[in-house]
C-alpha positions in Angstrom: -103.3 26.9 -43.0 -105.2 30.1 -43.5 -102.7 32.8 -41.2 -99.9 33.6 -43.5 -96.1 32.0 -42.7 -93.3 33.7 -41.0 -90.6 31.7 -43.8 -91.3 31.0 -47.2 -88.8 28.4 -48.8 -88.2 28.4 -52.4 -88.2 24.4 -53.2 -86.2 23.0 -56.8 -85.9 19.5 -57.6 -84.3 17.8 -60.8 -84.3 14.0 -61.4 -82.3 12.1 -63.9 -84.4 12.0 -66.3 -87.2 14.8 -68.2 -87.3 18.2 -66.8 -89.2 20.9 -67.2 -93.1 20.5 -67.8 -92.5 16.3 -68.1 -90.7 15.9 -65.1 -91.7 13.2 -62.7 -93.5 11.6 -65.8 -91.0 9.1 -66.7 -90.2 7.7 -63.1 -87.0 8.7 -63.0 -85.2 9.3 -59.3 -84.9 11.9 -57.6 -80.9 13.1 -58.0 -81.0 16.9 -56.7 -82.6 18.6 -53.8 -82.2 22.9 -53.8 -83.4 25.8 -51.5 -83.0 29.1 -50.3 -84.3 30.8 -47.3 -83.1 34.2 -46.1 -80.7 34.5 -49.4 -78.2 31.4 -48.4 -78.6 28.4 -51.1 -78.8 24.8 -50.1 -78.1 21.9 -52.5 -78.7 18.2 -51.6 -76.9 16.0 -54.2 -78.3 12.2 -54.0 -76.6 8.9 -54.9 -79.1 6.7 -56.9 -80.2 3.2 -55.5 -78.6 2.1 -59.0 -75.7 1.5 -60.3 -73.2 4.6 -60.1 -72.3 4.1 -63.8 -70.7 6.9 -66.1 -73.5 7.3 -68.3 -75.8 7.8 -65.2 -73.9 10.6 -64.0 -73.3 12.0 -67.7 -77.4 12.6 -67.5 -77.4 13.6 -64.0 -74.5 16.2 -64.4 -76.3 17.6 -67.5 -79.9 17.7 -65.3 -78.2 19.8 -62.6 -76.3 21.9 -65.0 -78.6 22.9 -67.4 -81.5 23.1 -65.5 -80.7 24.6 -61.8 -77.0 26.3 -61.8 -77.9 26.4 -58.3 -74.9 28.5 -57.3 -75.8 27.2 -53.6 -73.4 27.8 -50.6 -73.4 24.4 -49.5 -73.7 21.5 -51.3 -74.4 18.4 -49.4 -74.5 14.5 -50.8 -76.8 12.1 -49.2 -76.7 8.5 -49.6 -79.9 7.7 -50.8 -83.9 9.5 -50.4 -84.7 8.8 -46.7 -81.5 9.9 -45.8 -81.3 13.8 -48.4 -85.2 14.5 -47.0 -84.2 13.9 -43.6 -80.8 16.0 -43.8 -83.2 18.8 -45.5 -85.7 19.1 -43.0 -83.1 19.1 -40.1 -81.0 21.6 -41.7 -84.6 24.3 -42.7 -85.4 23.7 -39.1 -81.6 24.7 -37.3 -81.4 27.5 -39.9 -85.3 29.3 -38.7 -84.6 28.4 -35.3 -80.9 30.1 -35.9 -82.8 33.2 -36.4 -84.8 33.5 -32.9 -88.2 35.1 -34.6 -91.0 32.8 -35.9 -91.3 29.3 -36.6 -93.8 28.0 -39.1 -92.6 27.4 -42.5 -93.7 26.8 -45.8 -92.2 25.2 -49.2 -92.6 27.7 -52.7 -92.1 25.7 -55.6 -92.6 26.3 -59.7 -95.4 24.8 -60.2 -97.2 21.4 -59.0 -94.4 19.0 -60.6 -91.8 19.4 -57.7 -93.4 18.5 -55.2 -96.7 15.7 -56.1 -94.4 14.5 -59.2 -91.3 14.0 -57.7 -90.7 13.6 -54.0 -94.1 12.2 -53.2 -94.2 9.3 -56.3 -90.9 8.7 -55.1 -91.5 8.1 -51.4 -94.3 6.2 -51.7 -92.9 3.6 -54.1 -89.7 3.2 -51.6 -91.9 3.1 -48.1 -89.9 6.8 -47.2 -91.6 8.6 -44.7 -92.0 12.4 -46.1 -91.7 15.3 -43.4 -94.8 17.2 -42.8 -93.8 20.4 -44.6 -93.9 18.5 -48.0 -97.7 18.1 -47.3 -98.4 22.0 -47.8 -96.8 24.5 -50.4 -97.2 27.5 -52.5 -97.2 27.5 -56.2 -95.8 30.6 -57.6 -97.9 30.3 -60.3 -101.0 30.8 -58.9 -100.0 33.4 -56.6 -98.5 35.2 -59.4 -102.1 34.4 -61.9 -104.0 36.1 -59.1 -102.4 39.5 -60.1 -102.0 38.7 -63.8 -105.3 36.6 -64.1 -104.9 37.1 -68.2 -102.0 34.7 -68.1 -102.4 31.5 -68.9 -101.4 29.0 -65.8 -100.3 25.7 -67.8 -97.9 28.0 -70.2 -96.6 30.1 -67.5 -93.3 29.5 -65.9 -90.2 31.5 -64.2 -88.9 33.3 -67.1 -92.2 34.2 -67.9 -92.9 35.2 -65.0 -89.8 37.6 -64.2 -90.2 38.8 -67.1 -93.7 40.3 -66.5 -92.2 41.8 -63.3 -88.9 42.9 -64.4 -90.9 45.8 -66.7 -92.6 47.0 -63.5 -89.7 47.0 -61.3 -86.9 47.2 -63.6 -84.8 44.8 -61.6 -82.0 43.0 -63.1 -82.4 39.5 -64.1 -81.1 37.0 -61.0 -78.0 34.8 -62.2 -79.8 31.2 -61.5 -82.9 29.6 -61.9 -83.5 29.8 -57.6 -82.7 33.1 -57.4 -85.3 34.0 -59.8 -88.1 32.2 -58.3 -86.9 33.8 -54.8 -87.1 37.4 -56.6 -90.6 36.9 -58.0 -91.8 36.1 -54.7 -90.0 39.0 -53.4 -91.9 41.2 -56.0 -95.2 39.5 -54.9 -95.1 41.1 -51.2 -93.7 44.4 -52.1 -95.8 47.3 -53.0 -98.1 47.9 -55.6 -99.1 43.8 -55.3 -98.2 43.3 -51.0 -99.3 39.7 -52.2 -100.3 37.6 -48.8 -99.3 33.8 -49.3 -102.3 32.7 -46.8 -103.7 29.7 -49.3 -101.3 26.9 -49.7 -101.7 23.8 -51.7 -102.6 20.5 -49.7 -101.1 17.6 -50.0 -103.4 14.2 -48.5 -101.6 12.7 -46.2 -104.0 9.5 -46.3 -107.0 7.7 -48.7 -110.5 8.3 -47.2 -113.0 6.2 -48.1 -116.8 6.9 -48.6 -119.8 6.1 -50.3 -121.0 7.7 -53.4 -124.7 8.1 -54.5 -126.1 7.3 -57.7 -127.7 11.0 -57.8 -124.4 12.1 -57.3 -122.6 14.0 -60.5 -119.0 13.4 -61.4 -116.9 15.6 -63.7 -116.4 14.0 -66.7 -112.6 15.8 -66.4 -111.9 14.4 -62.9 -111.9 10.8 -63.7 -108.8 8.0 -64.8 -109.2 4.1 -65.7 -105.9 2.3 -63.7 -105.3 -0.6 -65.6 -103.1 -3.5 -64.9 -103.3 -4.0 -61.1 -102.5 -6.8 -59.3 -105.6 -9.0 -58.5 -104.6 -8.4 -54.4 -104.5 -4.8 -54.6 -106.7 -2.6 -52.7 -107.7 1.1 -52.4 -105.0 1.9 -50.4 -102.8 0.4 -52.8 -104.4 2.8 -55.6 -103.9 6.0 -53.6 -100.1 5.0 -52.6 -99.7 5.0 -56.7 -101.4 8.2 -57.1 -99.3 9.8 -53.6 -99.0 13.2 -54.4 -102.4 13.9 -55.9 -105.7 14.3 -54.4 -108.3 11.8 -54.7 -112.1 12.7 -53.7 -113.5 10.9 -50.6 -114.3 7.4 -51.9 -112.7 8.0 -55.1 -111.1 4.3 -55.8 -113.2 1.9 -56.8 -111.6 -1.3 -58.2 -113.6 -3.4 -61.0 -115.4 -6.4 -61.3 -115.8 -9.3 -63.4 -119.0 -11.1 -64.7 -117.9 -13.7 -61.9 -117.6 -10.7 -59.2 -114.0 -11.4 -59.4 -111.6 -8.0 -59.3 -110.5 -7.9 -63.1 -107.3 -5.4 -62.2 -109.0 -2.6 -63.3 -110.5 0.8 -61.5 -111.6 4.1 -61.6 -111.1 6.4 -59.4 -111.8 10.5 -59.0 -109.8 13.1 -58.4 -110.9 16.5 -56.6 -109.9 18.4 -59.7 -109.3 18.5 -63.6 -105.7 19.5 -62.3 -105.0 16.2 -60.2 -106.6 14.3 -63.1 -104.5 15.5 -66.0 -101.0 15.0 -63.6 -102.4 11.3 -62.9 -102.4 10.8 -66.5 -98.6 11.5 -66.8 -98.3 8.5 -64.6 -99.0 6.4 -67.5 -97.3 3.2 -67.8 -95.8 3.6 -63.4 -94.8 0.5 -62.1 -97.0 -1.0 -58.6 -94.6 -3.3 -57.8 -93.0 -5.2 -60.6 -96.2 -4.5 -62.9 -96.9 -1.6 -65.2 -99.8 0.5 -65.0 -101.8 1.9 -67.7 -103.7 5.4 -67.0 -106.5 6.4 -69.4 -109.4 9.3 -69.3 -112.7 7.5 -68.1 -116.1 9.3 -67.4 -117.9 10.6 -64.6 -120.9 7.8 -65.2 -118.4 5.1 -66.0 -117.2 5.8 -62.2 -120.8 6.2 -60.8 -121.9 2.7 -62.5 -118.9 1.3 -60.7 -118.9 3.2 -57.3 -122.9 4.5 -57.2 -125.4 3.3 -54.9 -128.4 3.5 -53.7 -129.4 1.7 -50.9 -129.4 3.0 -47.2 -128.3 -0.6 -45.6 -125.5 0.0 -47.2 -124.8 3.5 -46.5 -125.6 3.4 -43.0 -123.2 0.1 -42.9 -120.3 2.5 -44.7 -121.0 5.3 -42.5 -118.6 4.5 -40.0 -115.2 6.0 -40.2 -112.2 4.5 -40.1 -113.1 0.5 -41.2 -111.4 -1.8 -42.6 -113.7 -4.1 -44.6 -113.1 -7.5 -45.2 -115.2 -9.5 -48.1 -116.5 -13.3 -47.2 -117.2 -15.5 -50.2 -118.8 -19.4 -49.8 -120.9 -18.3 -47.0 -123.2 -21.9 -46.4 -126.5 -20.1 -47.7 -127.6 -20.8 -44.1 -125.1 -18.8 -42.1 -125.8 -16.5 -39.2 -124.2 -13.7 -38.2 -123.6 -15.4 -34.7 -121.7 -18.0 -36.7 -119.9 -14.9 -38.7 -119.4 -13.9 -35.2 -117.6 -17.1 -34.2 -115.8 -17.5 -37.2 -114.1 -14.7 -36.6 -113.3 -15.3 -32.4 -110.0 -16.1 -31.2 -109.5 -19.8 -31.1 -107.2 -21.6 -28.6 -104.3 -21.9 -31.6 -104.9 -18.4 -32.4 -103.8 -15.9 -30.0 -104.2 -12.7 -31.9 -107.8 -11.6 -32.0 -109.9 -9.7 -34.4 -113.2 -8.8 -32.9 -116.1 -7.5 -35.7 -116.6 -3.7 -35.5 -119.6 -3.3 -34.0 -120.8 -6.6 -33.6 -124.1 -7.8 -35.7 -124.2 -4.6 -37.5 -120.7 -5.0 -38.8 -122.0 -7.6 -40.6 -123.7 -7.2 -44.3 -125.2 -10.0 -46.1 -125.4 -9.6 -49.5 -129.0 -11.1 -50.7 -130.8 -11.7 -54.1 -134.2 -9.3 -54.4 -136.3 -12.2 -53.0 -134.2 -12.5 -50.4 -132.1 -15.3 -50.7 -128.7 -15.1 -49.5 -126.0 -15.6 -52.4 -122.9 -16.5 -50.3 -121.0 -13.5 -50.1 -121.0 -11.2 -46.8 -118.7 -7.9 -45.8 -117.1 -7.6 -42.7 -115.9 -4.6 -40.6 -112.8 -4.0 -38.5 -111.8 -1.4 -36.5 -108.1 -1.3 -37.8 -105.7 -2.9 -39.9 -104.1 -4.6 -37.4 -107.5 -6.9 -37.0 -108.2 -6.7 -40.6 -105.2 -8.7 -41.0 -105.6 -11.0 -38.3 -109.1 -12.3 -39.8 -107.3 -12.6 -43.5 -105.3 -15.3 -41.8 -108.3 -17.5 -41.4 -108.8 -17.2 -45.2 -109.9 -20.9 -46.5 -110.8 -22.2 -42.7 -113.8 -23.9 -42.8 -117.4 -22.5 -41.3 -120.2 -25.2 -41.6 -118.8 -27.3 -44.3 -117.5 -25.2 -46.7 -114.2 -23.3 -46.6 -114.2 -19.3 -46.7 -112.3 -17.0 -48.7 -111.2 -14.3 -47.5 -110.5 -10.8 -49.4 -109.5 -6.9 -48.3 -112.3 -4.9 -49.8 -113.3 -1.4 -50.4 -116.5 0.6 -50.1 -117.1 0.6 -54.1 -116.4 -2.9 -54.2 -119.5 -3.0 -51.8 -121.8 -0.6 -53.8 -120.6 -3.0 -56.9 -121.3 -6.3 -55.1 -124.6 -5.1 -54.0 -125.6 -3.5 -57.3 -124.9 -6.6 -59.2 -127.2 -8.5 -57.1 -129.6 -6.2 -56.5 -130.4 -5.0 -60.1 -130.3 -8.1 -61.9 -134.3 -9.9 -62.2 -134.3 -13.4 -61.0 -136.6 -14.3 -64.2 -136.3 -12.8 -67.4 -139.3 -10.8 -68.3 -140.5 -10.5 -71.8 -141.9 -7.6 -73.2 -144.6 -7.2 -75.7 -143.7 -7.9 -79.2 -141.7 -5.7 -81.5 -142.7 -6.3 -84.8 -140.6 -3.1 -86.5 -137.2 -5.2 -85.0 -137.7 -8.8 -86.7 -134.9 -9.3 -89.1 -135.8 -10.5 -92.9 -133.8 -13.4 -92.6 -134.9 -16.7 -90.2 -133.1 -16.7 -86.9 -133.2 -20.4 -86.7 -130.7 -22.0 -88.0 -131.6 -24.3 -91.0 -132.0 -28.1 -90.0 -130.7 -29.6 -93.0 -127.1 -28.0 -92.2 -124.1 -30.4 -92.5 -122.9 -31.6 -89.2 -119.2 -31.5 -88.8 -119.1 -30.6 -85.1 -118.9 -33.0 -82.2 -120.9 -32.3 -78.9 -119.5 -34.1 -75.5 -121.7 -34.1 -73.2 -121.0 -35.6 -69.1 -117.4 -34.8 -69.4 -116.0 -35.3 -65.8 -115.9 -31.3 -64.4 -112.6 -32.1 -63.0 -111.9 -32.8 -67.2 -108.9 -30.7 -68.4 -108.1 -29.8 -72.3 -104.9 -32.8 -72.0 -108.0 -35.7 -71.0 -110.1 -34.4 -73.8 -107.5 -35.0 -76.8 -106.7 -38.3 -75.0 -110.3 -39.2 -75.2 -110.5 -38.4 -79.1 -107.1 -40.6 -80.0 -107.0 -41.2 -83.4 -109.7 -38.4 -84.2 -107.2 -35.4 -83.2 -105.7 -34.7 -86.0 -109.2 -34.0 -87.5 -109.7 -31.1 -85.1 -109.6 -27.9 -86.7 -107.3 -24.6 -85.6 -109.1 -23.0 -82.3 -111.6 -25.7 -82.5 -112.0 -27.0 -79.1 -114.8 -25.3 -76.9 -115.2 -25.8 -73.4 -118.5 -24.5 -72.1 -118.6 -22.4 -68.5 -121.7 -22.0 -66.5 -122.3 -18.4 -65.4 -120.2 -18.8 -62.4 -116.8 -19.1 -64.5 -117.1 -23.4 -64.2 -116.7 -26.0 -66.5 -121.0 -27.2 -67.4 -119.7 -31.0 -68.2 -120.4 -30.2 -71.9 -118.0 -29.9 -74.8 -117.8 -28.7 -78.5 -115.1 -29.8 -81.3 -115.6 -28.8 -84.8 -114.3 -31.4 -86.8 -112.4 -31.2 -90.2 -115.3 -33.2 -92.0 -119.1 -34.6 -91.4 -117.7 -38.1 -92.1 -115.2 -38.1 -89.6 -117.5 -36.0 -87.1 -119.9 -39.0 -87.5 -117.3 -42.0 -87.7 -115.6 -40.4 -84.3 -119.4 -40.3 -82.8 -120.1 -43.7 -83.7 -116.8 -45.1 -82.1 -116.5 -43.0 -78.8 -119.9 -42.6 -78.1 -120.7 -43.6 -74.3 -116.4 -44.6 -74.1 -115.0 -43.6 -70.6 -113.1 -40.6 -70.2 -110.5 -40.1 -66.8 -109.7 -37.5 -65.6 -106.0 -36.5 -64.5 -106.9 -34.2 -61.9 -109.4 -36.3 -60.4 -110.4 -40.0 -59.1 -113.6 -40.8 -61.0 -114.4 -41.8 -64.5 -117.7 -41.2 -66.6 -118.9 -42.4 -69.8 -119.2 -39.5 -72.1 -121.6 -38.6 -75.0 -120.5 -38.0 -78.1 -123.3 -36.9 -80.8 -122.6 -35.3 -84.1 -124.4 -31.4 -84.6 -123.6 -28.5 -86.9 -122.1 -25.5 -86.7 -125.0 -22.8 -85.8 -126.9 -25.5 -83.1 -122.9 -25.0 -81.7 -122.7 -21.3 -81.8 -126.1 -21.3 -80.3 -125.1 -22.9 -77.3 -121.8 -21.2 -76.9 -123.5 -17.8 -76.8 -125.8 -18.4 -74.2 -129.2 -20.2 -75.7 -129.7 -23.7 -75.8 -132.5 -26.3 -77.1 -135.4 -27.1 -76.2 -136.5 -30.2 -75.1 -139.2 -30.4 -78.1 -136.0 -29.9 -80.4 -134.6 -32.9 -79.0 -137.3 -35.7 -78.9 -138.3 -34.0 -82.8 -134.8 -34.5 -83.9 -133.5 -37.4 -81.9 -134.7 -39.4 -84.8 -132.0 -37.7 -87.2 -129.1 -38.0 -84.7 -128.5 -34.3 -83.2 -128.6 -35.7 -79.3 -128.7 -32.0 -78.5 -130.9 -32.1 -75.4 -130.3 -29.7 -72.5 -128.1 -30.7 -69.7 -130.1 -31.9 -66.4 -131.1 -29.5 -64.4 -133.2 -29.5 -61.1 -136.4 -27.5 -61.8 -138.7 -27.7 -65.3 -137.3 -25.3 -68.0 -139.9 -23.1 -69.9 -141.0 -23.7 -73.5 -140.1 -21.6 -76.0 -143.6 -20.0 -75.8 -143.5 -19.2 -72.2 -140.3 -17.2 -72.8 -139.9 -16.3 -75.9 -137.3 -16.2 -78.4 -133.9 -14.0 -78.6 -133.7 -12.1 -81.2 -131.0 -9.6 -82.9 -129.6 -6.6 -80.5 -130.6 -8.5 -77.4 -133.9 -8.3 -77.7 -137.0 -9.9 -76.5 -139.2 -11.3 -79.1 -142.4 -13.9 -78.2 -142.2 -16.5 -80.6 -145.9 -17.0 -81.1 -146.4 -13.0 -81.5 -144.2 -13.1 -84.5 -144.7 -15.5 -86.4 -148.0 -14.9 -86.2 -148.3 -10.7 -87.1 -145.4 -11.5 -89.6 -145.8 -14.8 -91.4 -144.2 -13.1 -94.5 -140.7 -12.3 -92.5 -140.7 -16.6 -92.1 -141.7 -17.6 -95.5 -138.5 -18.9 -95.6 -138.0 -20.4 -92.1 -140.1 -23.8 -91.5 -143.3 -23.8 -89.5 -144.0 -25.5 -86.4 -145.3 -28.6 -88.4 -142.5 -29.3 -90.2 -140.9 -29.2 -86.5 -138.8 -26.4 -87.0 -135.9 -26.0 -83.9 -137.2 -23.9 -81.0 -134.9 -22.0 -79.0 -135.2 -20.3 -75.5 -132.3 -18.2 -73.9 -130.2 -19.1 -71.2 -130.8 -15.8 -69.5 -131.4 -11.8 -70.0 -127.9 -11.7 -70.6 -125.7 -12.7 -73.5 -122.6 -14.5 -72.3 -119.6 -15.9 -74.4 -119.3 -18.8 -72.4 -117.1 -20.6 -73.6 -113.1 -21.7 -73.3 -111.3 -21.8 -77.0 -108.4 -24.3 -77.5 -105.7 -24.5 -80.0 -104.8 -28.3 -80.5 -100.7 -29.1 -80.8 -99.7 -32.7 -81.8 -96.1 -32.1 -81.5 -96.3 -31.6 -77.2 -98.4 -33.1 -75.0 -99.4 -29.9 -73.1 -101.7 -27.9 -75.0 -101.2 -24.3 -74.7 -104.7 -22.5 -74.7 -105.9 -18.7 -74.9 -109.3 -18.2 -73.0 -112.0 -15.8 -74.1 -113.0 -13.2 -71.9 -116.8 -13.3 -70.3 -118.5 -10.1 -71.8 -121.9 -8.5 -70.6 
C-alpha cells in the first residue's frame, strides 16, 4: 500500500495481564478490543476461554480501567477471539460503507505491541483466522519520529507525544487514552506537518522459504536461538510461534545433531533488529504444551546452520512453493525410478502424491567420493501430497524400511554440509613441535586396573541384562560407573566399561564371568561375553574416541589387558601411518616427535620397552559413551545419558 487511505482507525488493545511496553510478553489473552473512526468509540469486551473466576475479572476490570477509560459509545461482549475479531471487522466495514465516500481502511495503533504482540500471537496459537486489515497498520510513532526525528522511538509513547504537540497547537488534553491517539493523528495531517500516512507497517501473512549463501552477511542484531521444540516441528511451525513478526526469506532453520537428528533447537532471522528484539519477549511461549526458550544468537551461528554453497542444491531449492520431504535408510543402491515408485499410488492407497517435477525433485545426498549415504530429499507440489507420502513413512523399498520426515530448506543446506565438508580420511599435518605438552600423553602401563571391559555384548543388550550378567559383582560398581560405548551413528558398538570399586574384585569378577553367556531381554540370541580387567586412562581413552592398537594388544596380552580393537572389515592404520592425538585436537605424527623432542618423553617409555600406541578413531572427538547410575533397591535402573559433542 503506497496511495494513502481514505479511513484511518485508531486500534487499542489490553489483555489481562502486563500493559504498557510488556504487553503481549507474558501470554496473557486478549480481554479488550477499542476503536474509533469518525469520532464514535467502539469497545469489544471478550470472555476468556478460562474460567470466569472473580480474581480474573478483578485483573481484567483493573486492565480496562486503568489503562483505556475508553469512554466508547458502544460497548459490545463477544464470546470468545474468533467471534470479538469477526464482530470488529463487520461492524468497521457497515460503519465506512454507512458513509457512502471511500472504502479502503487502515488500523493506527501505539506502537508495534497491539497488533504483532497481541492479536496475532493470539490467533495463531488458537487456529483464528485474522481479517486482512490486521496485516497492515500505522504506528503513530514513526509517523510522529519523522517530524520530531530527535525523539527517541523505544521511549516515546502518547503522552509524550501529545505533549510535544499540545505546545504547538495549544489544544486541550483529550479525556481518554483513544481520544488522545485520534488527536495526535489529527495534528499529523493538519498544517504546518500535512503528514501523509502512505507507508504502513506489513504484517506476513505466510513463512517463505529460501536458500541462503555462505557469502551471504547476517546482522548480528537480527538473529534468535528457539529452544525447546518438539522433535516433529517444522518451519512452518516456527513462524506460526513467531506470527506477528517478520522473518527473512528462509529465515528458520532447525538444528542438528551429531547423528543428523533435529536436536529441538533453531535459528532463525528476522528482517529487522526491531522484529528481533519483540521475538525475544516471547521468551519462555508455549508451542503446544512445551515452553520455548528465546535467546540472542549471531549472524554466523545462523549462516553455519542455514549457509550453503553448492548449486545442486540451490537450483533443487529454487522452485517456489515445495514442500520437501526428507528420506532416511535409502538401500545405498536406490534409484530415483525406485524413489519414483515408492512414492506411486498403490492399489490400497488411493490418495496420490506425485514428486514435483519428477527426477529432478529428487536429491541424493552423497559423500565427496561419491558414495550415497542413505538419506535423499523429496519435493511436493503442496501440502496436501506432502502429507500423503508421510503416510508411507516406515514402508519398505528394497529391503529396508524408510523414514519419513517434513523438512526444510536449511535442514537441506545442513544435511548437505555435514556430508560434504567432513574428509573421508583424516589427514595429518606436519608436525608441531611448539604444541607437545611436557608431560607423556600415554598413559603409564603400570597403572592399577580396577575397571572391567565387556566386550561382544549382544547390541540388542540393555543396562537391566548388564547388572544381571555381573550378579554378585554389582554391588562393587561404583556411582555413574557403567559406560556403554556408541558408535558414531548414536548405536550401541557391543563393547562395555564398568569401573569397579577395587583391582581385586575387577580381577576376581574377570576371572569368573569371562566368556559366561549374557541374554538379552529385548532380543532372541545369546553371546558369550568378554570380560578383561584394564585401568582407568586405557578406559577414558576409548570412551573419548581413540582406541588401541593392535601392537598394544599382542605386547600386552601377556599382562592381561585383552584391550584389542573391536573387528572391523578393512585393515586399521598403525600408529605411524596416522599419527597420534594430541592436546587441543591436534594432529601430532608420532615418529616426528619423539624423534625432534626426545627430552619432552624422558619420562614416557620408548618403543622398546613397548610403550602403548594409540591412533584416533576419527578427526573428531566424540564423547561416546552412555553413563549409568546402578540402584540395587529396584530392578529398573534409571540412567542419564551424555550428550554427543563436536
Amino acid at each position: 500500500m503506497t496511495a494513502q487511505v481514505d479511513y484511518l482507525v485508531v486500534v487499542f488493545t489490553a489483555t489481562s495481564g502486563a500493559s504498557g511496553e510488556l504487553l503481549g510478553s507474558d501470554e496473557k489473552e486478549l480481554v479488550q478490543l477499542v476503536w474509533q473512526l469518525l469520532g464514535k468509540v467502539n469497545e469489544l469486551l471478550i470472555k476468556s476461554d478460562l474460567d470466569d473466576t472473580e480474581e480474573k475479572e478483578d485483573v481484567e476490570e483493573e486492565s480496562v480501567t486503568d489503562e483505556s477509560n475508553s469512554g466508547a459509545d458502544c460497548v459490545t461482549l463477544a464470546e470468545n477471539l474468533e467471534a470479538a475479531l469477526n464482530l470488529f471487522h463487520l461492524q468497521l466495514t457497515n460503519e465506512v460503507n454507512s458513509t457512502g465516500t471511500g472504502t479502503s481502511v487502515c488500523l493506527c495503533a501505539d506502537g508495534q505491541l497491539h497488533i504483532r504482540q497481541v492479536i496475532h500471537p493470539e490467533a495463531a496459537s488458537k487456529s483464528i483466522l485474522v481479517p486482512d486489515c490486521f496485516y497492515s497498520f500505522y504506528d503513530i510513532r514513526k509517523e510522529f519520529k519523522t517530524h520530531f526525528p530527535a525523539s527517541d522511538l523505544k521511549a516515546l509513547n502518547v503522552h509524550i507525544m501529545a505533549e510535544c504537540i499540545l505546545a504547538v497547537f495549544l489544544l486541550l488534553e483529550s479525556p481518554n487514552f483513544l481520544q488522545t491517539m485520534a488527536s495526535i493523528v489529527l495534528a499529523l495531517l493538519s498544517d504546518p506537518f500535512c503528514h501523509a500516512f502512505s507507508n504502513p507497517e506489513k504484517v506476513h501473512d505466510k513463512f517463505e522459504s529460501g536458500t541462503c549463501s555462505k557469502m551471504e552477511k547476517v546482522s548480528d542484531n537480527t538473529v534468535i536461538r528457539a529452544r525447546g521444540l518438539p522433535w516433529q516441528s517444522s518451519d512452518q511451525d516456527i513462524a506460526r510461534f513467531f506470527r506477528g513478526l517478520n522473518i527473512a526469506k528462509g529465515g528458520a532453520a532447525l538444528c542438528l545433531n551429531a547423528q543428523g537428528r533435529r536436536n529441538g533447537e533453531a535459528l532463525v532471522r528476522f528482517v529487522s533488529e526491531e522484529h528481533r528484539d519483540l521475538a525475544l519477549q516471547r521468551h519462555k511461549h508455549h508451542m503446544g504444551n512445551r515452553y520455548i526458550e528465546v535467546y540472542k544468537a549471531t549472524g554466523d551461528d545462523f549462516l553455519k546452520i542455514a549457509g550453503g554453497t553448492s548449486s545442486e542444491v540451490a537450483i533443487f531449492l529454487s522452485r517456489d512453493d515445495q514442500i520437501i520431504v526428507r528420506m532416511r535408510g535409502l538401500p545405498f543402491t536406490a534409484t530415483h525410478e525406485q524413489v519414483l515408485a515408492f512414492f506411486s499410488p498403490t492399489d490400497g492407497l488411493k490418495e496420490t502424491c506425485p514428486v514435483s517435477g519428477g527426477r529432478d525433485g529428487i536429491l541424493f545426498v552423497r559423500y565427496p567420493d561419491g558414495r550415497p549415504t542413505g538419506d535423499a530429499f523429496v519435493l511436493f507440489a503442496c501440502e496436501e501430497h506432502a502429507q500423503s507420502a508421510l503416510k508411507k513413512h516406515k514402508e519398505i523399498l528394497g529391503r529396508r524400511y524408510i523414514e519419513l520426515f517434513k523438512s526444510t530448506a536449511a535442514e537441506v543446506q545442513q544435511v548437505l554440509n555435514r556430508y560434504s565438508s567432513a574428509p573421508l580420511i583424516p589427514v595429518a599435518p606436519a608436525p608441531l613441535v611448539s604444541v607437545l605438552p611436557s608431560m607423556p600423553l600415554l598413559p603409564p602401563p603400570g597403572t592399577m586396573r580396577d575397571c572391567l571391559r565387556l566386550r561382544g555384548l549382544p547390541y540388542t543388550a540393555s543396562i537391566d541384562d548388564i547388572l544381571s550378567f555381573l550378579g554378585e559383582f554389582l554391588h562393587d560398581i561404583r556411582p555413574h560407573g557403567v559406560h556403554m560405548v556408541l558408535n558414531q551413528q548414536g548405536r550401541p558398538s557391543g563393547d562395555c566399561f564398568i569401573q569397579m570399586t577395587s583391582a581385586e574384585r575387577a580381577l576376581m569378577a574377570a576371572q569368573r564371568l569371562h566368556k559366561q553367556v549374557m541374554s538379552s531381554q529385548r532380543g532372541v540370541h545369546s553371546r558369550y561375553v568378554e570380560v578383561f580387567p584394564c585401568s582407568a586412562e586405557e578406559m577414558g581413552l576409548v570412551l573419548m574416541g581413540g582406541s588401541l592398537s593392535h601392537t598394544h594388544t599382542q605386547t600386552q596380552r601377556s599382562r592381561g589387558t585383552g584391550l584389542s580393537p573391536p573387528p572391523c572389515k578393512s585393515r586399521r592404520k598403525c600408529c605411524w601411518e596416522l599419527g597420534c592425538f594430541g592436546l587441543q585436537g591436534r594432529w601430532v605424527s608420532a615418529i616426528g616427535a619423539v624423534s625432534s623432542v626426545p627430552s619432552l618423553w624422558s619420562n614416557a617409555p620408548g618403543p622398546s620397552a613397548h610403550a602403548p600406541a594409540y591412533y584416533p578413531a576419527s578427526a573428531q572427538l566424540y564423547m561416546n559413551y552412555t553413563a549409568y547410575y546402578p540402584r540395587y533397591d529396584a530392578p529398573y535402573i534409571h540412567s542419564d545419558t551424555c550428550s554427543s559433542c563436536l
